[in-house]
N, C-alpha and C positions, 0 to 999 in steps of 0.2 A: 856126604862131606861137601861143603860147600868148596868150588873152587873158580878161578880168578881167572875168567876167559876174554878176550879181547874179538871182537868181529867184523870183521873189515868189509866194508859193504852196506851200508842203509838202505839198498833197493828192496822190493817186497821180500823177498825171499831171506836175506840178509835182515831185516828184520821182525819178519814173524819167528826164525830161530832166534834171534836176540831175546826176543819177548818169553817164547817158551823157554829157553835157559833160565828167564828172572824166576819165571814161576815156578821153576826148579828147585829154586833159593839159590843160586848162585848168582856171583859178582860182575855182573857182564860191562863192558864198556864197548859201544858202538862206533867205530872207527868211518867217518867219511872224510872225502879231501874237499869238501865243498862246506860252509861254512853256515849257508840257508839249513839244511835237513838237522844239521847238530842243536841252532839256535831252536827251529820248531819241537824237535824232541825234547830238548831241557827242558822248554818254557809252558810247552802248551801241551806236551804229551802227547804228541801226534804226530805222522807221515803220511799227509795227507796227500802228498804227489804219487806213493808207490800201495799206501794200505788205506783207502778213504774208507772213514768212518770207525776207525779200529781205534783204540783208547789205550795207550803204551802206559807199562805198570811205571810207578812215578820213581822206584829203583832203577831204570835202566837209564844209564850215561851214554852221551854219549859227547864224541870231542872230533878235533882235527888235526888233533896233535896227536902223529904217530909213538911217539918217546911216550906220551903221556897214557894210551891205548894199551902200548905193549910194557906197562910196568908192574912187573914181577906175576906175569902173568902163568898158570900150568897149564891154557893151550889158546891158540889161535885159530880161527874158523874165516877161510877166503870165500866173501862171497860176495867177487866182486867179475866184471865180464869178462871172457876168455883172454882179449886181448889186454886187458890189463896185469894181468895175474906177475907177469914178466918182472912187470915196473914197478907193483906194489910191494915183490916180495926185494925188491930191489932195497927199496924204502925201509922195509922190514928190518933185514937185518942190521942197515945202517943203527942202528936204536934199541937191539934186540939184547937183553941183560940175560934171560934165563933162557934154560934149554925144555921149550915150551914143544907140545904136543902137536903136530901142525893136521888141521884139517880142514878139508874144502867140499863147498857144495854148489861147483859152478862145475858147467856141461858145456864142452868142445873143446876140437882141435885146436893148436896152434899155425896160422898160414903160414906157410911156407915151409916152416919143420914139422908140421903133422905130428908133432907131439902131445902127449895126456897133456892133461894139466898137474897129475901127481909128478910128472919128470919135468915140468919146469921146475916146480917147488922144489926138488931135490937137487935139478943144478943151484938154483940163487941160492939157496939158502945152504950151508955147512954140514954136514951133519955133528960138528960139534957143538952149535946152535938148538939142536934140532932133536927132538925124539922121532918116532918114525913118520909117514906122511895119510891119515886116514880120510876115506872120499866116504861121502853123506851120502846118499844119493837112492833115489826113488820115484815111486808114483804121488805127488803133491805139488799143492797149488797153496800158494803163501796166505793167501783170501779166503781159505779153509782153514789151514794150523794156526790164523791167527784169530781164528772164531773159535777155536777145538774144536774143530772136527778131526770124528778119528782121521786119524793117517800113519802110515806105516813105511820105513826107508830100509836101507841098508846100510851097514858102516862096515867097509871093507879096505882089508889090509893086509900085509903078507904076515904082521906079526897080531896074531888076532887078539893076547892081550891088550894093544894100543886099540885094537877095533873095539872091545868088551867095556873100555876105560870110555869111548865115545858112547857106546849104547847105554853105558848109565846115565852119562851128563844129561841123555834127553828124554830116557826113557818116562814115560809118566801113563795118567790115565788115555789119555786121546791122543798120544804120540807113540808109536811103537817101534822099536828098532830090531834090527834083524842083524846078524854077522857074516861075515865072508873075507874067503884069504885070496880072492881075483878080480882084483884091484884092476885087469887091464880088462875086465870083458865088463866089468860096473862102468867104468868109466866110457867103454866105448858104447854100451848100450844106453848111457845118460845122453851121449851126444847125437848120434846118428839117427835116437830117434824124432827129434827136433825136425831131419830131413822127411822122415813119412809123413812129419806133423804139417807141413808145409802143404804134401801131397794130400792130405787128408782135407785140409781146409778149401783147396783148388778144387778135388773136389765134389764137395758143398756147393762152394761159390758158381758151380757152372751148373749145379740143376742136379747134380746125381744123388742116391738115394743109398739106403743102407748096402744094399748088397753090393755095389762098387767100394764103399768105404769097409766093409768089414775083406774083400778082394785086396785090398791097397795095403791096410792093416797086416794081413796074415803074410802077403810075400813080401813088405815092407821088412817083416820080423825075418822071414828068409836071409832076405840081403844082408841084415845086421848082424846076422849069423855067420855068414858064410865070412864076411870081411875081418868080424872078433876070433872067427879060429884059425882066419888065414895069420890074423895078428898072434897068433898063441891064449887064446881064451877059451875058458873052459865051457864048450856047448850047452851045458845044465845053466851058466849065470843066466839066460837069455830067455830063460824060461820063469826066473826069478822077477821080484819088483825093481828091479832096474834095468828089467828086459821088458819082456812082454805087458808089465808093472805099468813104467812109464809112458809103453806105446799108448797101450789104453789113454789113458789120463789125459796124456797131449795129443790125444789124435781126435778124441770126444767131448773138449769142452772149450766155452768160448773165453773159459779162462787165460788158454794155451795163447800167448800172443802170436808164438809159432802157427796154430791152425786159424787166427784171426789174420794173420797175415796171408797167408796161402787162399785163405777166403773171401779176400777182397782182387786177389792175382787173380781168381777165376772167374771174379765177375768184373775183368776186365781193368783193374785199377796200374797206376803206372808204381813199379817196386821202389823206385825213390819214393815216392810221394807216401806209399802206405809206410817206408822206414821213418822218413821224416814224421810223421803224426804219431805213428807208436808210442812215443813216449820213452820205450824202454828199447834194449837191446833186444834183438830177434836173430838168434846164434844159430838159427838151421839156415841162414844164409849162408856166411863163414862157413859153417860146418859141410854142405853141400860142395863147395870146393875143394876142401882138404880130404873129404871123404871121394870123393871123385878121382883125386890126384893119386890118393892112396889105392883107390880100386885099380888104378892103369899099372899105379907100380910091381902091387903084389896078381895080377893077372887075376882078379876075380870081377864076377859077371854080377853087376847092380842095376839093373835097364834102367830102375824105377829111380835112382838118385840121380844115374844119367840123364834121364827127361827132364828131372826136373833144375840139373846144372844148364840144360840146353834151355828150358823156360827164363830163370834167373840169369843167366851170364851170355847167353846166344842170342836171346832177343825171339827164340819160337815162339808162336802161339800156342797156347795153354790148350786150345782146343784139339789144334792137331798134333799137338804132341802126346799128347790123350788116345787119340786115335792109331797112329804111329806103335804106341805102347801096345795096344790089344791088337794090332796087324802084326806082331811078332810070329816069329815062324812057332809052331805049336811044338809043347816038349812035356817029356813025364814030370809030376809033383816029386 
């Protein structure tokens, strides 16, 4: 059944889901606040800032007008950067007519409240606005599902008909969705692994070789573990493609702007300078802080996000904090 989704967000990710929804047969409209990407997708059927060389189907709209986005729409998809989610759903409901299905596929904390991004959605927005809140979330790179290539996510929620209602909108031949009712250990293993990704890229960048990076990786998965059950998540998500799923993916390609970042930190670049050139947002920064703040509060042991909060925000060297790391006192697996 064809249905009337709105997507807020034109960056790659935000629109290779756009693109797969059309192909779905359904009604998508593309929601950006900037007025360049709306005219380029109308006219020329392209986003060539976020998907270069990708051909958008000539069905998808897209506008800058949120009234116009969210009209009479059965769900919403945020896929827009952590720190905006706040302002956008702000916007939202300003304008919001039905009681549309909310879901998002953006990864990290909020600074300062260290909140999901499903509990921001739920303060802004009413719930008599609102059906329930479902997170997208997986192993995938936009520059893939916009080529179809398989890829496979999860849609998870506490009410798992809302999740079942998301994993049809997108399921297809080269897109495959999964369910799940733990919503807090999806969302925290979306975000934190962005921090290994970081680590993973660093390093690369300094000369090391697989057996360091698959080392980084496996107690990278540790940490994320220990912090998602200290938060009340269920240890099995983390082993799923929003755990261990994701790590892979952004720890192993130079897709991950995450491990592109982290791989220019180790070969010594200055971290304003490699934010400013990115292009996009790079959320294992942010996320290294709020994941940092949260490991001091709930008393749990992360060396590896701590090294690399003391890299990012202390001003260490990458080398010896490197070294630092492996001079830890020795302990059982």
């Amino acid at each position: 059944m064809q249905q009337k989704i709105a997507v807020l967000g034109p960056g790659s990710w935000g629109t290779a889901l756009a693109k797969s929804l059309v192909e779905n047969g359904h009604d998508v409209r593309l929601w950006s606040h900037k007025e360049e990407p709306v005219q380029e997708i109308n006219n020329k059927h392209t986003n060539e800032a976020y998907l270069k060389g990708i051909e958008l189907p000539k069905e998808l709209k897209a506008t800058s007008n949120m009234a116009e986005a969210v009209a009479d729409v059965d769900a919403v998809l945020f896929v827009v950067p952590t720190k905006a989610i706040r302002s956008v759903a702000k916007q939202l409901v300003a304008v919001l007519e039905t009681k549309p299905v909310i879901i998002h596929a953006s990864k990290g904390f909020e600074q300062e409240t260290h909140k999901r991004i499903s509990e921001i959605l739920e303060e802004e927005i009413p719930s008599e606005k609102r059906q329930n809140v479902v997170v997208l979330s997986g192993p995938s790179h936009a520059e893939e599902l916009a080529v179809r290539d398989i890829t496979t996510v999860t849609a998870a929620c506490e009410d798992l008909e809302q999740a079942k209602y998301v994993q049809d909108l997108f399921m297809n031949d080269y897109f495959r969705i999964y369910t799940n009712t733990d919503v807090l250990g999806v969302e925290t293993g979306a975000a934190l692994k962005n921090i290994i990704a970081l680590g993973s890229g660093a390093i690369h960048g300094l000369g090391f070789g697989d057996n360091a990076k698959a080392a980084l990786m496996t107690r990278g998965l540790a940490e994320i573990s220990r912090l998602g059950v200290a938060m009340g998540a269920d240890p099995l998500t983390f082993i799923g493609l929003s755990g261990v799923g994701d790590l892979i993916v952004t720890c192993t390609s130079v897709h991950s702007r995450n491990w592109r970042a982290g791989d220019l930190l180790g070969k010594g670049h200055n971290l304003d300078e490699i934010l400013e050139n990115m292009g996009m947002i790079v959320e294992g920064v942010s996320t290294t802080k709020a994941a940092y703040e949260l490991a001091q509060d709930l008393n749990v042991d992360m060396p590896i996000t701590e090294t690399i909060y003391n890299v990012i925000y202390k001003g260490q060297d990458v080398k010896e904090a490197v070294r630092q790391l492996m001079l830890r006192e020795g302990r059982s697996e």
